[in-house]
N, C-alpha and C positions, 0 to 999 in steps of 0.2 A: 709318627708316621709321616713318611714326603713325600708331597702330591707331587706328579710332575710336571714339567710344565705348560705340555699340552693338555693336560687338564684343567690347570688352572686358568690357563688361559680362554677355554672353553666355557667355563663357569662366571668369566668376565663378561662374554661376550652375551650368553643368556642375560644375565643379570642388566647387562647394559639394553639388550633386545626388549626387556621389560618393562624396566625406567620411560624409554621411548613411548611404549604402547600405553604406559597410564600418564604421562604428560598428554599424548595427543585424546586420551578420556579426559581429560581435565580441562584441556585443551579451552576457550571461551568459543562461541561457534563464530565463523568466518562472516563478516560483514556482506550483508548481502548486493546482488550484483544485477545492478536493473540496467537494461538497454533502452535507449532509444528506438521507437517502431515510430511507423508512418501511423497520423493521423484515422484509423480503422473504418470511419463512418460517412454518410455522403454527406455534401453540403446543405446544411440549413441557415436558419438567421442571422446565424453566430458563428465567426473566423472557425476554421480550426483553434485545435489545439495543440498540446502537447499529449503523448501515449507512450508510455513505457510497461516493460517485461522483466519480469522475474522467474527464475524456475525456480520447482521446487526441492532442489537439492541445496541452493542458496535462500529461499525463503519458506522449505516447510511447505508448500502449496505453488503451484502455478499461478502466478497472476499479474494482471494486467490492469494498470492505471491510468485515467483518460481525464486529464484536467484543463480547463480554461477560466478565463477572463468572461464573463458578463456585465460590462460597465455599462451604465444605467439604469440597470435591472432590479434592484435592488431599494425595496423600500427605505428612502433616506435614515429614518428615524429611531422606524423596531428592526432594522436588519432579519436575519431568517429568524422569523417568528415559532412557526413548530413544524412537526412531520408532516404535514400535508404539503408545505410548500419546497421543503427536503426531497420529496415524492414529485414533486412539479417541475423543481427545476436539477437538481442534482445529473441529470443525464442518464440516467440508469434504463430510464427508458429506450433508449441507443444502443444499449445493449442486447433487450428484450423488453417488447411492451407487453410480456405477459410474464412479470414480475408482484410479488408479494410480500409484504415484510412480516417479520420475523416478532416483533417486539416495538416497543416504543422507543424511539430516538431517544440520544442524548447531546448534551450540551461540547462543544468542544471548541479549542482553540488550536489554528493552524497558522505559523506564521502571524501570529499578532490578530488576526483574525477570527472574529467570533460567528458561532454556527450552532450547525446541527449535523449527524453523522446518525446515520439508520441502516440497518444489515437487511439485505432481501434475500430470497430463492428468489432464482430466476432459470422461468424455461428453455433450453437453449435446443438446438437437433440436437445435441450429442447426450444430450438430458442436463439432469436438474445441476446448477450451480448456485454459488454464493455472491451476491453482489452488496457493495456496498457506495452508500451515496453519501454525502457531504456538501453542504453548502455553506458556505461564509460568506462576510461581507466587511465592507467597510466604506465608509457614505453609503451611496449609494451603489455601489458597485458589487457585484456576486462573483465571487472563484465557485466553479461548479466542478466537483469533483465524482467520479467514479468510478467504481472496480472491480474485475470481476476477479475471481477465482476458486479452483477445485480447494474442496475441503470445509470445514467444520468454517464458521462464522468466526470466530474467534480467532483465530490463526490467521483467515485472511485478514480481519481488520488490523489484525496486529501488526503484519506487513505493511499494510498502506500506510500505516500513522507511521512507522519505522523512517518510509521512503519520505512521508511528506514532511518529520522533523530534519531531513537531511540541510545542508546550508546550501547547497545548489539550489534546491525546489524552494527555499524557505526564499532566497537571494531573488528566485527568479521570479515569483508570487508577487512580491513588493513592486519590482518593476513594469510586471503584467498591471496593477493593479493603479500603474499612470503614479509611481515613486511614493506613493501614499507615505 
């Protein structure tokens, strides 16, 4: 029997419409896409910083990272010791001082820098979100980091550590951190 060949040709173009649609399931997902915002908070002790955004069609959740520099701050010796000092100095309280953790810290390294990284609820007016804090050090010196965003704890932290292994943020850490 012969097909003709506007049929065939029809049976190309599905066939081809479908190839398309399971490459782009297979697809690996799209490197996520943080902007630059202005520093969110008022002035206290410590310069500004840096604040960046991500949405959640590029990162899975909304969210927002607030890191700085605290040179001197930082116990020379034992560096961030445990979660209460995570809890002290991490920023998160800039966020919301009526924040709460979730679990016990754990140990991390960010840009060469050794820490501690802890997930909160935190109260916001629009209600409950996920914050996460992290502080490293090196001498003497603390990177305070923070971050809020919607969604399950896990997802958000998994975004910030995404952002913070990036070589920009890793590049720029080292030189916040007086070339260490």
């Amino acid at each position: 029997m012969m097909r003709s060949w506007p049929s065939i040709a029809a049976m190309f173009l599905a066939l081809g419409g479908l190839s398309a649609v399971a490459g782009y399931e297979m697809a690996p997902p799209r490197a996520a896409q943080w902007h630059e915002i202005a520093w969110p908070f008022p002035r206290d002790g410590w310069p500004a910083g840096r604040a960046f955004r991500c949405g959640a069609t590029e990162c899975g959740a909304d969210v927002e990272v607030y890191l700085r520099p605290k040179l001197g701050f930082c116990n020379c010796d034992g560096g961030v010791a445990d979660d209460d000092e995570v809890d002290r100095v991490s920023d998160v309280d800039m966020i919301s001082p009526r924040f709460a953790p979730l679990k016990a810290g754990d140990v991390i390294d960010v840009a060469g820098m050794l820490g501690r990284i802890r997930a909160y609820d935190v109260e916001m007016r629009g209600g409950m979100r996920t914050a996460i804090g992290i502080a490293v050090s090196h001498r003497c010196n603390l990177m305070a980091v923070a971050a809020q965003g919607g969604g399950e704890a896990a997802r958000v932290r998994r975004a910030v550590l995404t952002f913070l292994q990036s070589q920009e943020i890793k590049n720029w850490a080292v030189v916040a951190m007086e070339g260490r």
